[in-house]
N, C-alpha and C positions, 0 to 999 in steps of 0.2 A: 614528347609534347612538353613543351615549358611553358607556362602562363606565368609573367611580367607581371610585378605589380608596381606601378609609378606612383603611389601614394606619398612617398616624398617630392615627386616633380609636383604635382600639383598642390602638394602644403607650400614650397616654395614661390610657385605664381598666385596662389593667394596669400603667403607671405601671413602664413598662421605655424602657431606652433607646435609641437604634441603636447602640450601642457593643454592649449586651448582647445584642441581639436577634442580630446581626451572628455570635456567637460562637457563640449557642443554635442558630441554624441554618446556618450553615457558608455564608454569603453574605460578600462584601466591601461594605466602608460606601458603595462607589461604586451597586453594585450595590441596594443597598435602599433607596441615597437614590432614585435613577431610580424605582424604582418604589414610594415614598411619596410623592412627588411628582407621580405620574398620568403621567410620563414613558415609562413602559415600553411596549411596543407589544405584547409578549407574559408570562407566565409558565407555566414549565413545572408541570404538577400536581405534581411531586415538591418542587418548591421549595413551592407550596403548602401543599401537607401538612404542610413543616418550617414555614409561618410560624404554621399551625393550632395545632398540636403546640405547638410557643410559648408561644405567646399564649393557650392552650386557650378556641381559638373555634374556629367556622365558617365556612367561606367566605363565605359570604352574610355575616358581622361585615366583610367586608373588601372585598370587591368589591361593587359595584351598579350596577343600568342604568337610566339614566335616558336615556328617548325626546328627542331632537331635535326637536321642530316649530318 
């Protein structure tokens, strides 16, 4: 199972920064780099919602599963 995280594709089509995004949702730069980077191994929905709210997208803008064969 691999879950995709495109949190950089859609920092980019809203053309915000991690600096900004960082402050919009109340995360440290440590913390969103790891999980722009597909490094996280979890996130909480609340954090979610703050990156939603954001970015005003969708969860599915941000996360995706692509099957392993």
């Amino acid at each position: 199972m691999a879950i995709i995280v495109n949190l950089d594709v859609m920092m980019a089509k809203r053309k915000i920064s991690l600096n900004e995004l960082s402050e919009k949702v109340g995360l440290t730069l440590a913390n969103l780099s790891i999980l722009k980077t597909g490094k996280a191994k979890a996130i909480r929905f609340s954090t979610l919602e703050a990156i939603c709210k954001a970015l005003d997208c969708q969860p599915a803008d941000i996360l995706e599963y692509r099957d392993e064969e």
